[in-house]
N, C-alpha and C positions, 0 to 999 in steps of 0.2 A: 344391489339389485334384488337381492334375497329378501330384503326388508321391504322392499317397493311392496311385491308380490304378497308377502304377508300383511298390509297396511291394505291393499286393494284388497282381499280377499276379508280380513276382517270387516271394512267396510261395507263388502257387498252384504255381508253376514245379518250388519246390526242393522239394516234395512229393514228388514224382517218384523222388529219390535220397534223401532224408531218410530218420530214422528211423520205423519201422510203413510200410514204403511195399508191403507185404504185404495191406495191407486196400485199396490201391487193385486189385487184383484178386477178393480175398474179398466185398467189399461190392457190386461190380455183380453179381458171381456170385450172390450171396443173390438180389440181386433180380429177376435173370433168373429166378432159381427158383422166385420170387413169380409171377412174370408169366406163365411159361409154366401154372403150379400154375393162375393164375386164367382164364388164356386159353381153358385145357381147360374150366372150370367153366362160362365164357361158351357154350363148341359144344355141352356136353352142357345145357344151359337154352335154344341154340336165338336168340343174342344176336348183335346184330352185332357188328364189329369194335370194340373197346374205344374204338382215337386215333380211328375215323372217327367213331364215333357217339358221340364228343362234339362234330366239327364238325356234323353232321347233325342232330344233337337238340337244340336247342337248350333245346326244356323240360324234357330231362334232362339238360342237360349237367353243372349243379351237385351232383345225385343221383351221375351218372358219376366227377366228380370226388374227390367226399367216400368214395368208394366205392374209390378208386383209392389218396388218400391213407389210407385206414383198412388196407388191404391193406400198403401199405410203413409204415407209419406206426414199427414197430420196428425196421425196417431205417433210418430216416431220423432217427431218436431215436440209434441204435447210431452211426451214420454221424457226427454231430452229437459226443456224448461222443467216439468216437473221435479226430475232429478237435480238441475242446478240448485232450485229453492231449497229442497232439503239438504243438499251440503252446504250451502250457505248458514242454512238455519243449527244443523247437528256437527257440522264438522269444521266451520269458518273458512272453507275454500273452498275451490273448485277444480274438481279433476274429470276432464272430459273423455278421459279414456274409459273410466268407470261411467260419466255419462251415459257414452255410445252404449258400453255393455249392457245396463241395463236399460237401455232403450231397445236394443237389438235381442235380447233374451225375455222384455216384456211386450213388445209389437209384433216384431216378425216374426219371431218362431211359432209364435202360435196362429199367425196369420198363414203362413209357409205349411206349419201341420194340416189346418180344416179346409184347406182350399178347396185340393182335391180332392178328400173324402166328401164334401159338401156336393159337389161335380159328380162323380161317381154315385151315392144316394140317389142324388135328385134324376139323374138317367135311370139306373133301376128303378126306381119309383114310376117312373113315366111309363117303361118298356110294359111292366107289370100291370098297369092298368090299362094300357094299351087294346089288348082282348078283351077287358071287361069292356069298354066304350066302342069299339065295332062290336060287338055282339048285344050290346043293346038298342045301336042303330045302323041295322043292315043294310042300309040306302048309302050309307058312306063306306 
């Protein structure tokens, strides 16, 4: 078991330099771009914070979740084949536990991280300009 954990952990490692090590920048970037695309969609619906109000909700939390994986779910697919090619091509097999990890350490967590700060922003943003645009037109 010891050696598993050292064999996955090196592998994650040599990722880094290996070949396609170009999608380790591309693929969080996508899903930044999910996140923030959906973060926006939460302030203008008027929704809290995505990661809080899944602590907070607990009766939506599951809704929250399914909703968050539906949102990455092609980034997390792409992220997944990705990763089999390269252990195909660097390591002559396949191990989908390391798959999932780094699909799930390059998709969602950075989707999960900018949701809700994207949400939060973009309502700041709005509340702040808010007083400029009545005070420029005093008929509304």
């Amino acid at each position: 078991m010891d050696s598993d954990w050292q064999r996955v952990t090196e592998d994650l490692i040599a990722r880094v330099t290996g070949p396609m090590h170009l999608r380790l920048l591309m693929q969080p970037a996508t899903a930044l771009f999910f996140g923030i695309r959906d973060g926006l969609k939460d302030a203008r619906e008027d929704q809290p914070a995505y990661f809080w109000a899944i602590f907070i909700s607990p009766g939506r939390r599951m809704e929250l979740l399914k909703s968050g994986l539906k949102a990455v779910a092609k980034v997390l697919i792409f992220a997944i084949v990705l990763d089999a090619i390269y252990q195909i091509i660097q390591l002559h097999w396949f191990y989908p536990g390391e798959a999932i990890i780094v699909a799930l350490s390059l998709a969602f967590v950075p989707y999960l991280l900018i949701r809700g700060p994207a949400n939060r922003i973009a309502k700041w943003w709005v509340s702040r300009r808010a007083p400029t645009l009545k005070a420029a037109n005093p008929k509304t």
